[in-house]
PDB file of N, CA, C, O and CB in Angstrom:
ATOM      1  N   UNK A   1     -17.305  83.277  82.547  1.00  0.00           N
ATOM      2  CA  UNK A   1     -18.229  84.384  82.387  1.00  0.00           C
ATOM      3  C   UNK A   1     -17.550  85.717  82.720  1.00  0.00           C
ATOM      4  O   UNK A   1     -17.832  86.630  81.943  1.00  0.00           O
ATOM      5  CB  UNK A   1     -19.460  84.177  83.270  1.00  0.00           C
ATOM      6  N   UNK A   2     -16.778  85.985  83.644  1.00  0.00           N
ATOM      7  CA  UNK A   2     -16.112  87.029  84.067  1.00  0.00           C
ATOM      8  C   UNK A   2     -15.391  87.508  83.524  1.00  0.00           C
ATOM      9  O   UNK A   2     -15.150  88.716  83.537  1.00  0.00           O
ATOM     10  CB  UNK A   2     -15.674  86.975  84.855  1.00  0.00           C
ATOM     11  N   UNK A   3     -14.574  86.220  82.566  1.00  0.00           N
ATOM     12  CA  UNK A   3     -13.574  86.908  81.696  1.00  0.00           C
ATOM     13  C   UNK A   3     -13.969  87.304  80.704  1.00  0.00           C
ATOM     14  O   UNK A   3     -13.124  87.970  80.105  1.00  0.00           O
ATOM     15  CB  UNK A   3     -12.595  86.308  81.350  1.00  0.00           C
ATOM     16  N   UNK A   4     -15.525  87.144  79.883  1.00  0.00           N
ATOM     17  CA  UNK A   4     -15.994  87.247  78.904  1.00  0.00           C
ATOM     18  C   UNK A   4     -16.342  89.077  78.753  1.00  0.00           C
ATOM     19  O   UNK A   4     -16.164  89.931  77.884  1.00  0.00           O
ATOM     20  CB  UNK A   4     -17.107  86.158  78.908  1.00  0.00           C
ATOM     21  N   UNK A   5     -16.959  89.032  80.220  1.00  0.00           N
ATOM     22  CA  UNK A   5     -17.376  90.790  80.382  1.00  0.00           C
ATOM     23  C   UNK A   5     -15.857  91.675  80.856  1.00  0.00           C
ATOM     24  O   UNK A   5     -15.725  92.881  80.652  1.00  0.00           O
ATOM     25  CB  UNK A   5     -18.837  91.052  81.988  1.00  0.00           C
ATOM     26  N   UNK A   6     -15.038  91.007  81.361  1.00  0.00           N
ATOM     27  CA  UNK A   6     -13.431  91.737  81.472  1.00  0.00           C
ATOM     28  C   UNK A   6     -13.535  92.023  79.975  1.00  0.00           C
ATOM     29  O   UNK A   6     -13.831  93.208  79.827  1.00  0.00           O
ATOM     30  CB  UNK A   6     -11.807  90.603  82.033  1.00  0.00           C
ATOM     31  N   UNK A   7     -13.364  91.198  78.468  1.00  0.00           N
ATOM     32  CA  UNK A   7     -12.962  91.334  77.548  1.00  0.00           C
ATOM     33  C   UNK A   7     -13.657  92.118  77.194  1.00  0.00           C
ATOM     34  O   UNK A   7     -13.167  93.214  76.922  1.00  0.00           O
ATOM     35  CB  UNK A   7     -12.751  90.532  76.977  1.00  0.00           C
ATOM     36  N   UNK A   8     -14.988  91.928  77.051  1.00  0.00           N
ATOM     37  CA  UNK A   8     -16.365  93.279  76.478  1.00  0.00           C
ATOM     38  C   UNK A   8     -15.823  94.503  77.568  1.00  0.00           C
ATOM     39  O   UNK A   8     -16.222  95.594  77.161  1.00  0.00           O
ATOM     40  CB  UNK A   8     -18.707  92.692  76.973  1.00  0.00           C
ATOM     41  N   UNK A   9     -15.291  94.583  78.413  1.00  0.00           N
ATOM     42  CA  UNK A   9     -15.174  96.092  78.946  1.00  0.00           C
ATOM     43  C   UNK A   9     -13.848  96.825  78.500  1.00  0.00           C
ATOM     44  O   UNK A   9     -13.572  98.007  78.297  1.00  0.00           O
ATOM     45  CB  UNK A   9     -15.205  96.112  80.604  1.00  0.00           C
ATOM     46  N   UNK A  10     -13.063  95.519  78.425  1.00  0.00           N
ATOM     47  CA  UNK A  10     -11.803  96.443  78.049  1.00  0.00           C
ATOM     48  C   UNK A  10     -11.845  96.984  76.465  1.00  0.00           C
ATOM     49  O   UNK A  10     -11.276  97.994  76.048  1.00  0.00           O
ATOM     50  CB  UNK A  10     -10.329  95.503  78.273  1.00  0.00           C
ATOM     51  N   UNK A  11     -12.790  95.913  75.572  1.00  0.00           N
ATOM     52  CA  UNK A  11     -12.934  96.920  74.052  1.00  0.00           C
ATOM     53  C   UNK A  11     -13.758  98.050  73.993  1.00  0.00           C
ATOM     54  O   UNK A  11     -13.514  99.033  73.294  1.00  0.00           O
ATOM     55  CB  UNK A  11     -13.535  96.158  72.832  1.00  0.00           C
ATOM     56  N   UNK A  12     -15.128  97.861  75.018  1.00  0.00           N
ATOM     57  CA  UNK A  12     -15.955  99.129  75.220  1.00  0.00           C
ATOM     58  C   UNK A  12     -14.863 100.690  75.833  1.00  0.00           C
ATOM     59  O   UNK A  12     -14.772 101.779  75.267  1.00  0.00           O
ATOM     60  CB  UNK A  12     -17.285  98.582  76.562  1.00  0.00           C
ATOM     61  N   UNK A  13     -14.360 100.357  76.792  1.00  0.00           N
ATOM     62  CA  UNK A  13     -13.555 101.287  77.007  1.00  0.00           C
ATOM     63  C   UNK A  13     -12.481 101.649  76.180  1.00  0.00           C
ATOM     64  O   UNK A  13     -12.114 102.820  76.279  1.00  0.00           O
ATOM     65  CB  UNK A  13     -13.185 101.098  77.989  1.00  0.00           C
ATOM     66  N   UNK A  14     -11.739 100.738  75.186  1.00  0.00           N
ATOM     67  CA  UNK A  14     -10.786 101.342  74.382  1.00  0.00           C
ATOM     68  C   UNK A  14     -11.154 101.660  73.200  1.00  0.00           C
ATOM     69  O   UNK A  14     -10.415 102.100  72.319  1.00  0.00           O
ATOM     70  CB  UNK A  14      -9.778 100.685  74.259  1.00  0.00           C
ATOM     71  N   UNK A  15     -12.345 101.447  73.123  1.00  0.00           N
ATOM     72  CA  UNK A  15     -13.214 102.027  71.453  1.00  0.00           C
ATOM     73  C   UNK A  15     -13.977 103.286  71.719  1.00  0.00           C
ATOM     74  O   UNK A  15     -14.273 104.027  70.782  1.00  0.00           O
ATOM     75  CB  UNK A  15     -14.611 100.799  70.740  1.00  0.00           C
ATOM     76  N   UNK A  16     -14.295 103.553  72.903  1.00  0.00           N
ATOM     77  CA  UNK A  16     -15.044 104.550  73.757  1.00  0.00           C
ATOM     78  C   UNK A  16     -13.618 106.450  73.320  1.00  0.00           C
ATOM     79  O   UNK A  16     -13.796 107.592  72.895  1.00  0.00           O
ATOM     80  CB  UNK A  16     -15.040 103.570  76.137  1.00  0.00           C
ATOM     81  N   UNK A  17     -12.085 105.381  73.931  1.00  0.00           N
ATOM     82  CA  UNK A  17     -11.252 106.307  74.392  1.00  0.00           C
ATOM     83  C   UNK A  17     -11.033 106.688  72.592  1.00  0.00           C
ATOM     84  O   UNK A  17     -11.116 107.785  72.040  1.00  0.00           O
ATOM     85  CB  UNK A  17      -9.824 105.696  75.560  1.00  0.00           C
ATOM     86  N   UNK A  18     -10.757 105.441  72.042  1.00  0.00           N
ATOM     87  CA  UNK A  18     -10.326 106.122  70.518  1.00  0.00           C
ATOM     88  C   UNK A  18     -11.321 106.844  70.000  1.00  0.00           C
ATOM     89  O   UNK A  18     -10.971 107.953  69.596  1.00  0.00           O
ATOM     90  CB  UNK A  18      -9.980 105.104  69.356  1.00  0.00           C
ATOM     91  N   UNK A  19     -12.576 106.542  69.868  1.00  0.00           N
ATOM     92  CA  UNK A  19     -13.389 107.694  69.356  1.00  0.00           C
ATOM     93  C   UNK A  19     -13.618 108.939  69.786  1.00  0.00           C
ATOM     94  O   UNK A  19     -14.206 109.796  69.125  1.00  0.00           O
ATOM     95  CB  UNK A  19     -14.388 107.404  69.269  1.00  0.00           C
ATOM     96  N   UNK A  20     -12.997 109.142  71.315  1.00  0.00           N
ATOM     97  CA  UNK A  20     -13.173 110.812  72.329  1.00  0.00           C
ATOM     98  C   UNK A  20     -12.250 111.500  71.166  1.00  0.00           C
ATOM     99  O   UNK A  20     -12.665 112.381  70.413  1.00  0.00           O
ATOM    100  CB  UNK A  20     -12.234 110.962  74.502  1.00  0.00           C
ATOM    101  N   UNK A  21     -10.893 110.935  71.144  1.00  0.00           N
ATOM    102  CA  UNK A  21      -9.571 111.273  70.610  1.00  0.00           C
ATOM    103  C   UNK A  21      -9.168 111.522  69.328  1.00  0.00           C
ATOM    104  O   UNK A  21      -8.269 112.293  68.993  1.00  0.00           O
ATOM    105  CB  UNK A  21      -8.864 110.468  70.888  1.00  0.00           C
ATOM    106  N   UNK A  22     -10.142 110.568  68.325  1.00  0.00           N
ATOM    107  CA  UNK A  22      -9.621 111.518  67.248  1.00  0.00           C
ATOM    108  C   UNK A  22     -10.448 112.185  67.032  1.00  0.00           C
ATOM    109  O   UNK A  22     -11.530 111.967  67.578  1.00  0.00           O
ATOM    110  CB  UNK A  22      -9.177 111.113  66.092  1.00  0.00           C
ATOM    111  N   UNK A  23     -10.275 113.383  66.059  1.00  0.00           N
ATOM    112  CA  UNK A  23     -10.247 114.607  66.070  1.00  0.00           C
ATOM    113  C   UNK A  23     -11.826 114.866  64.811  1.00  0.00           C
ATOM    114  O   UNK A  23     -12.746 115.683  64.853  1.00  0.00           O
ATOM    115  CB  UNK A  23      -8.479 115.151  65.627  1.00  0.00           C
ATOM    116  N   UNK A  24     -11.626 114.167  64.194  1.00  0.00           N
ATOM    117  CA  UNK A  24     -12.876 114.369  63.082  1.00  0.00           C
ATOM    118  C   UNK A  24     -14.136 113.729  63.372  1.00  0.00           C
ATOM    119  O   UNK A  24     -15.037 114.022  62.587  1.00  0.00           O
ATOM    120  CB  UNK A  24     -12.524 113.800  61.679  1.00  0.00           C
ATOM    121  N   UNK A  25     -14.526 112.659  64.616  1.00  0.00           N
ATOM    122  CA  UNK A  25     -15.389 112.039  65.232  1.00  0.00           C
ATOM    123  C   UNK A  25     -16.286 112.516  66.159  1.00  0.00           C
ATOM    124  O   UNK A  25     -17.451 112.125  66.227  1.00  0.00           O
ATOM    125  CB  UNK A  25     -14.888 111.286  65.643  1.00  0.00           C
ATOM    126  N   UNK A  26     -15.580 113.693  67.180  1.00  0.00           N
ATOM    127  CA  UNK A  26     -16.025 114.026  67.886  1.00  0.00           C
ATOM    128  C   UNK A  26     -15.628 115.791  67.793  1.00  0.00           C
ATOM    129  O   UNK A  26     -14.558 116.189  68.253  1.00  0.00           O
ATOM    130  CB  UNK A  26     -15.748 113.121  68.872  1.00  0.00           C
ATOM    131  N   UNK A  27     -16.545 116.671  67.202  1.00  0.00           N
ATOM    132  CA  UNK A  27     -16.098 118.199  67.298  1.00  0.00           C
ATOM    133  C   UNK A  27     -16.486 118.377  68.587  1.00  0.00           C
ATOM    134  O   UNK A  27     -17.537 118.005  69.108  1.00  0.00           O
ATOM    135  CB  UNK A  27     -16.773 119.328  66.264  1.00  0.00           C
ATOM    136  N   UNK A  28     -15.052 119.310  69.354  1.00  0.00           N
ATOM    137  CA  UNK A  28     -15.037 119.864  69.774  1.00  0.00           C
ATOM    138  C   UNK A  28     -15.880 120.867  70.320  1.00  0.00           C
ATOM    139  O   UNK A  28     -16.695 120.951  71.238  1.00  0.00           O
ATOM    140  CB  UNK A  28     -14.503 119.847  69.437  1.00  0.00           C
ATOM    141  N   UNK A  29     -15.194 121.923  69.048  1.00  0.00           N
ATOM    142  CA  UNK A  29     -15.733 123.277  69.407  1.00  0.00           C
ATOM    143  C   UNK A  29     -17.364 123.338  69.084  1.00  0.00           C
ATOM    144  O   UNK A  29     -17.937 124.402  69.318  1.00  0.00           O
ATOM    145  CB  UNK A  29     -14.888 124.456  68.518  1.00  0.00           C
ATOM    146  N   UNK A  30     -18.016 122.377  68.625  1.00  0.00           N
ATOM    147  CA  UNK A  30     -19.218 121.969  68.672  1.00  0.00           C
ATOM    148  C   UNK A  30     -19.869 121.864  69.741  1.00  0.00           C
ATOM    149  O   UNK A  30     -20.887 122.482  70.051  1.00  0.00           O
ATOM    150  CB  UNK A  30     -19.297 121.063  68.203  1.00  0.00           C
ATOM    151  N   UNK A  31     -19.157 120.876  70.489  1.00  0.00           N
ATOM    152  CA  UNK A  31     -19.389 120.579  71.731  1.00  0.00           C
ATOM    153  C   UNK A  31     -19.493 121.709  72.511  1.00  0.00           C
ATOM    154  O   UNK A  31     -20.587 122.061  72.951  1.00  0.00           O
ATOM    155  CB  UNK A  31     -18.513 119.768  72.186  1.00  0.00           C
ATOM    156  N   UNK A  32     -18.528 122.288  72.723  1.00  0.00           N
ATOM    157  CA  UNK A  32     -18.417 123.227  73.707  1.00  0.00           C
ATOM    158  C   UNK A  32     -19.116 124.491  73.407  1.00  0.00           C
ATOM    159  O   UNK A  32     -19.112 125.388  74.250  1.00  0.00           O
ATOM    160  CB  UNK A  32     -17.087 123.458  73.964  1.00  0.00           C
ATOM    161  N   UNK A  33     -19.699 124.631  72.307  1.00  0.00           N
ATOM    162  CA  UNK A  33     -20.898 125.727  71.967  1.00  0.00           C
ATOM    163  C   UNK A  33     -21.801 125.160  72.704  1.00  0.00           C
ATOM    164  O   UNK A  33     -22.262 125.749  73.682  1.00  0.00           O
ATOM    165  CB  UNK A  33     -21.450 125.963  70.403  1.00  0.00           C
ATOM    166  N   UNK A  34     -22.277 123.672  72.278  1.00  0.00           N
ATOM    167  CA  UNK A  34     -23.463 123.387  72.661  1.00  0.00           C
ATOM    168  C   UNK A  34     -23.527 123.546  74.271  1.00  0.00           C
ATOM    169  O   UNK A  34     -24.353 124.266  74.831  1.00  0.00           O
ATOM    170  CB  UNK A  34     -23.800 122.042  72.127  1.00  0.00           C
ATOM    171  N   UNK A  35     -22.428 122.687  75.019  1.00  0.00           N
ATOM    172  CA  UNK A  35     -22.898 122.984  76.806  1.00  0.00           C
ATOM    173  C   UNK A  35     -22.071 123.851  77.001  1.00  0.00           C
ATOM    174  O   UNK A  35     -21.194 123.505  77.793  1.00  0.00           O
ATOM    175  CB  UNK A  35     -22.743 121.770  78.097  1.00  0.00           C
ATOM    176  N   UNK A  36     -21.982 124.844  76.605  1.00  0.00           N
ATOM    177  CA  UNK A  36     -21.426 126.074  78.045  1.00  0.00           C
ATOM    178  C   UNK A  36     -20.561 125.624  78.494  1.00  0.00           C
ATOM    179  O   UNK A  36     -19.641 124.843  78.248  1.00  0.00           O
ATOM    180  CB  UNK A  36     -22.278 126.436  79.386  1.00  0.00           C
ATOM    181  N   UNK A  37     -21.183 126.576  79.674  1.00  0.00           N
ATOM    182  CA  UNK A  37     -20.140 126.194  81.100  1.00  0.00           C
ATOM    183  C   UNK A  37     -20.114 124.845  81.860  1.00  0.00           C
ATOM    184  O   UNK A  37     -19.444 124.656  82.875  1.00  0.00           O
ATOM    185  CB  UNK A  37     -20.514 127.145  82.311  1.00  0.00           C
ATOM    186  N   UNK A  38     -21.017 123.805  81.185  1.00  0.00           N
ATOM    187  CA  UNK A  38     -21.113 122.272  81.319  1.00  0.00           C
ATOM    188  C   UNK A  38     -20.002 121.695  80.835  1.00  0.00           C
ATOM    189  O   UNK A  38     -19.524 120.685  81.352  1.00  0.00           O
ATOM    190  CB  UNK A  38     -22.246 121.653  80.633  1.00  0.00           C
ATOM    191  N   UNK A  39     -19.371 122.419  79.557  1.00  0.00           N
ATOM    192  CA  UNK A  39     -18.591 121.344  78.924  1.00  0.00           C
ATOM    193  C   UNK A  39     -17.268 120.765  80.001  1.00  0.00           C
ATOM    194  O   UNK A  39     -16.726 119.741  79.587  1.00  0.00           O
ATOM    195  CB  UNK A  39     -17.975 122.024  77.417  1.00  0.00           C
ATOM    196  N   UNK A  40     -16.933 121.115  80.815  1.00  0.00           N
ATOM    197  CA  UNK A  40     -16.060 120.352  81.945  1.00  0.00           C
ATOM    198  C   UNK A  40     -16.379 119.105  81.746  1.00  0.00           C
ATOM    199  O   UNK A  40     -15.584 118.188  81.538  1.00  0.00           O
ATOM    200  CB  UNK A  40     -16.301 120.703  83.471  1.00  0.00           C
ATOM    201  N   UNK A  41     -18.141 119.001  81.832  1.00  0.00           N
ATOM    202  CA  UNK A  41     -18.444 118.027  82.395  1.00  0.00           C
ATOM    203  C   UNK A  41     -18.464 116.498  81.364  1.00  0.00           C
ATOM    204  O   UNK A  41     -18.643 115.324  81.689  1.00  0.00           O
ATOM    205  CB  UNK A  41     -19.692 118.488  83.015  1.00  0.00           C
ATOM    206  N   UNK A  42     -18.277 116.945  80.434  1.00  0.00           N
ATOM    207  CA  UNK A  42     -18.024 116.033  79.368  1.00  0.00           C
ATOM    208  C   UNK A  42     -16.393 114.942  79.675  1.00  0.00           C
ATOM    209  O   UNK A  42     -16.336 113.723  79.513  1.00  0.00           O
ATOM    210  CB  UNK A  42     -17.921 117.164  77.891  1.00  0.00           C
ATOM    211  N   UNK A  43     -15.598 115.571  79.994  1.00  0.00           N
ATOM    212  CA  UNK A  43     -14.392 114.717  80.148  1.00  0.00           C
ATOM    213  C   UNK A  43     -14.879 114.114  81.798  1.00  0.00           C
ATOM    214  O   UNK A  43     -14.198 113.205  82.273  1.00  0.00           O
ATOM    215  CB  UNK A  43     -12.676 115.761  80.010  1.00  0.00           C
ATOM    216  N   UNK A  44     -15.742 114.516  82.389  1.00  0.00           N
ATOM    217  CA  UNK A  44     -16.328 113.140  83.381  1.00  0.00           C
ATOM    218  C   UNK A  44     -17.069 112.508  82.991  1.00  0.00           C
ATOM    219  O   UNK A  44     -17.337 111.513  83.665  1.00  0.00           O
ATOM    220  CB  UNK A  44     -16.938 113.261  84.535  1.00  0.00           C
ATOM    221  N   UNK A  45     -17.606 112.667  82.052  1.00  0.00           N
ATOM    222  CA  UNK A  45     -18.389 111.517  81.277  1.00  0.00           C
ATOM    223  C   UNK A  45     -17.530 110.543  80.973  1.00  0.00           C
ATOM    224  O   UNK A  45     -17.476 109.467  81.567  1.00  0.00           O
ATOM    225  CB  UNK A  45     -19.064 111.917  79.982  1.00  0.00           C
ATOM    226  N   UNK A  46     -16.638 110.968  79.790  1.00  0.00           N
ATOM    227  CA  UNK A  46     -15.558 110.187  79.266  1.00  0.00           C
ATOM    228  C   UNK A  46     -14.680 109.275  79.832  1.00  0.00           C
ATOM    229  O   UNK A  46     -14.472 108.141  79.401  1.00  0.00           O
ATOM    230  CB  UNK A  46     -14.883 110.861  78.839  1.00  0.00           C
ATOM    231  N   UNK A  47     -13.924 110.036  81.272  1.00  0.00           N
ATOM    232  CA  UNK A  47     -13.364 109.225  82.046  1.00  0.00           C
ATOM    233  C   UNK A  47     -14.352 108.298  82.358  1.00  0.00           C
ATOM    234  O   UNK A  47     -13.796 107.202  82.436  1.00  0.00           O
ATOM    235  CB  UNK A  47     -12.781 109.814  83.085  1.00  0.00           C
ATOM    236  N   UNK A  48     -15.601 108.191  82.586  1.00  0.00           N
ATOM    237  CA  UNK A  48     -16.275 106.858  83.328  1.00  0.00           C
ATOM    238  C   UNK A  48     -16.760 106.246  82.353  1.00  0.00           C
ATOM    239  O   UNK A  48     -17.316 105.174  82.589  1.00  0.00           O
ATOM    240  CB  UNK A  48     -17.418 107.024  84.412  1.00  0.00           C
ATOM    241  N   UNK A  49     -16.709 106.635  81.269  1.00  0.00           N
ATOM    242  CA  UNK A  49     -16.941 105.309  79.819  1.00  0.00           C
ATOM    243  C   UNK A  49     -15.556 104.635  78.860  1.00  0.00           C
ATOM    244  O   UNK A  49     -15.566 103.696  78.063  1.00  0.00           O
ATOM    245  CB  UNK A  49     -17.993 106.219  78.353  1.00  0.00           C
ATOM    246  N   UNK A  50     -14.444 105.503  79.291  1.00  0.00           N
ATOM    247  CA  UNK A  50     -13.343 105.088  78.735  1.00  0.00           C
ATOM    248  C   UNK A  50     -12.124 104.529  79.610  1.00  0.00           C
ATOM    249  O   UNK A  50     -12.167 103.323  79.854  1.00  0.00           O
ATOM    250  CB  UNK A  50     -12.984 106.109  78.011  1.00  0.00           C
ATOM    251  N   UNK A  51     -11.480 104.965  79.907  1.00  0.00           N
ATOM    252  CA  UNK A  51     -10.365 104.756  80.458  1.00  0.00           C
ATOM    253  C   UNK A  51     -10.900 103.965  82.106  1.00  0.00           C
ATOM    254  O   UNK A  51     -10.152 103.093  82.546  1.00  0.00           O
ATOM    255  CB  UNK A  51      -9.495 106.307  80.459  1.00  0.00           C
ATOM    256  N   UNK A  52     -12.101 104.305  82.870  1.00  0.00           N
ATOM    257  CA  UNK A  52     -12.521 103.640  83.242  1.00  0.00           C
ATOM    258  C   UNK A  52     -12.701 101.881  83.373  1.00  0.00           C
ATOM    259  O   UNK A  52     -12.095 101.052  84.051  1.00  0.00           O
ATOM    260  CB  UNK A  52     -12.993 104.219  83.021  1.00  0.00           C
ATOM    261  N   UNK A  53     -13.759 101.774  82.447  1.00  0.00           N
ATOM    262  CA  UNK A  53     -14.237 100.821  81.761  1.00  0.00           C
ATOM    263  C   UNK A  53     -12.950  99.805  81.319  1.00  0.00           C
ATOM    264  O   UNK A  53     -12.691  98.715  81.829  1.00  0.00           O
ATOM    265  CB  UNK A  53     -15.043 101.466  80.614  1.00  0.00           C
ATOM    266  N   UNK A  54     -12.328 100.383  80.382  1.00  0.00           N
ATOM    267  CA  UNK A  54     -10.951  99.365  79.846  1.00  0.00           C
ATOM    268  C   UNK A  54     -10.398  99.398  81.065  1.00  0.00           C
ATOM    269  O   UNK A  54      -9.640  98.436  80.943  1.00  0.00           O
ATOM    270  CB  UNK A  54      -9.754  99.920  78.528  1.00  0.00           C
ATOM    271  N   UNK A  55     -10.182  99.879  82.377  1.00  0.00           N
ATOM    272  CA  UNK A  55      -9.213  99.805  83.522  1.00  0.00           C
ATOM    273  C   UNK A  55      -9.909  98.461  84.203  1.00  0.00           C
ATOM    274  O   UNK A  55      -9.257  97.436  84.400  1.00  0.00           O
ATOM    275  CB  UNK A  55      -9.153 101.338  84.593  1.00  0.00           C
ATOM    276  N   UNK A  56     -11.196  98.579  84.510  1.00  0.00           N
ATOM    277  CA  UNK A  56     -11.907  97.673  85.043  1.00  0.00           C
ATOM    278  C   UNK A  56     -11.837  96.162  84.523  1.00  0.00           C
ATOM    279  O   UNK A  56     -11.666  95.094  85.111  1.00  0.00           O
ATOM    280  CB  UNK A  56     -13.091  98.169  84.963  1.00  0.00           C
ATOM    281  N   UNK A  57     -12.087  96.588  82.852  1.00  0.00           N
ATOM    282  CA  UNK A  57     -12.176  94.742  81.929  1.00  0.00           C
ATOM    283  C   UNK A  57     -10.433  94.455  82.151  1.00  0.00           C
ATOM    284  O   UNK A  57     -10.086  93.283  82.005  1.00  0.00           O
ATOM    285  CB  UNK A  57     -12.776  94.775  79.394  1.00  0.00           C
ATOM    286  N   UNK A  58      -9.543  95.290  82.432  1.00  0.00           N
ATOM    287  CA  UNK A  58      -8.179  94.580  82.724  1.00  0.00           C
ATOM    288  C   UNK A  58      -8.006  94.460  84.005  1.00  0.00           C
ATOM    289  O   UNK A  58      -6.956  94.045  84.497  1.00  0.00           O
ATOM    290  CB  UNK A  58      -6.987  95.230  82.221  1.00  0.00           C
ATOM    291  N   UNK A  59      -8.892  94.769  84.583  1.00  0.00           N
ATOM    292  CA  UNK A  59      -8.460  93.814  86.388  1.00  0.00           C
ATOM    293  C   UNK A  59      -9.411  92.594  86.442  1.00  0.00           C
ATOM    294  O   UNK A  59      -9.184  91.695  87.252  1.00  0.00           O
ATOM    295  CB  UNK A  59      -8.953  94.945  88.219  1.00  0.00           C
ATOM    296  N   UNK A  60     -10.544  92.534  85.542  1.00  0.00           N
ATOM    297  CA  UNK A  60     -11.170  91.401  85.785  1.00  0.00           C
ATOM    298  C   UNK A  60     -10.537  90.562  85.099  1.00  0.00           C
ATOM    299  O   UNK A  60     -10.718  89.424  85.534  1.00  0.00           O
ATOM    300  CB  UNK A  60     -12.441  91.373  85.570  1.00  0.00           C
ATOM    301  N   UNK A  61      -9.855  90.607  84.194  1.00  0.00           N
ATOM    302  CA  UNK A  61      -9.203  89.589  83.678  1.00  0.00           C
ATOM    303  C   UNK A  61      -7.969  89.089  83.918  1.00  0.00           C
ATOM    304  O   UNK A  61      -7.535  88.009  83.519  1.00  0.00           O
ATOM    305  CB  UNK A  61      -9.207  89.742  82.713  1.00  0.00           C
ATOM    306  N   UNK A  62      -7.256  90.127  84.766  1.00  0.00           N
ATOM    307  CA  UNK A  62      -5.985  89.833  85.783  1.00  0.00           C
ATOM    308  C   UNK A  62      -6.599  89.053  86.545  1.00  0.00           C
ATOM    309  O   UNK A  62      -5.982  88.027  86.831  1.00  0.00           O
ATOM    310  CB  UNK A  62      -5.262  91.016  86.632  1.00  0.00           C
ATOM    311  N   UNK A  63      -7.679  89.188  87.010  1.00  0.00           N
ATOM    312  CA  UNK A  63      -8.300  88.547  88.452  1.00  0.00           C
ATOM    313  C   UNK A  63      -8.525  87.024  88.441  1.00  0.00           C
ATOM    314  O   UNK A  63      -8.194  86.116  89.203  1.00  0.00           O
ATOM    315  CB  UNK A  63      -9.815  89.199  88.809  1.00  0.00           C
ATOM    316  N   UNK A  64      -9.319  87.101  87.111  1.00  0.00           N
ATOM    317  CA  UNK A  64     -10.446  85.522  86.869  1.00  0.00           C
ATOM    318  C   UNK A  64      -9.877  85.240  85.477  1.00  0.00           C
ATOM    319  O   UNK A  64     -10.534  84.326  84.978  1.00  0.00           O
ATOM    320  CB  UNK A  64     -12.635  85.771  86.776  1.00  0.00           C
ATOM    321  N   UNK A  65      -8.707  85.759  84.480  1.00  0.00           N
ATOM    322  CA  UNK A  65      -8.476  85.374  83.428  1.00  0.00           C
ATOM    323  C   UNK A  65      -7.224  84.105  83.758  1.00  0.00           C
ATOM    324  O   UNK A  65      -6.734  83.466  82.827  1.00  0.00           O
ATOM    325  CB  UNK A  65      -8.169  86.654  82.543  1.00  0.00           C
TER     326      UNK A  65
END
């Protein structure tokens, strides 16, 4: 079971990171019209749904794989 959600986290997080990254998926300068002086806060979003997430499904599966 553990290794099943290691595997679902590490694709959630690396499908999460490829879609931040390329460039025609996610506008930018869209973004950053829309929140202001929020938009910082968007790459803490990101870090805790991407690079996160895939960091986590590869220790659970170091762990219990």
């Amino acid at each position: 079971m553990s290794r099943m959600v290691g595997i679902f986290l590490l694709v959630a997080g690396l499908t999460v990171t490829a879609l931040f990254w390329v460039p025609t998926l996610v506008n930018r300068p869209r973004l950053k019209e829309l929140l202001g002086s929020r938009y910082p806060l968007l790459y803490v979003v990101y870090a805790a749904n991407g690079p996160a997430l895939a960091l986590l499904g590869l220790v659970l599966l170091i762990i219990f794989g």
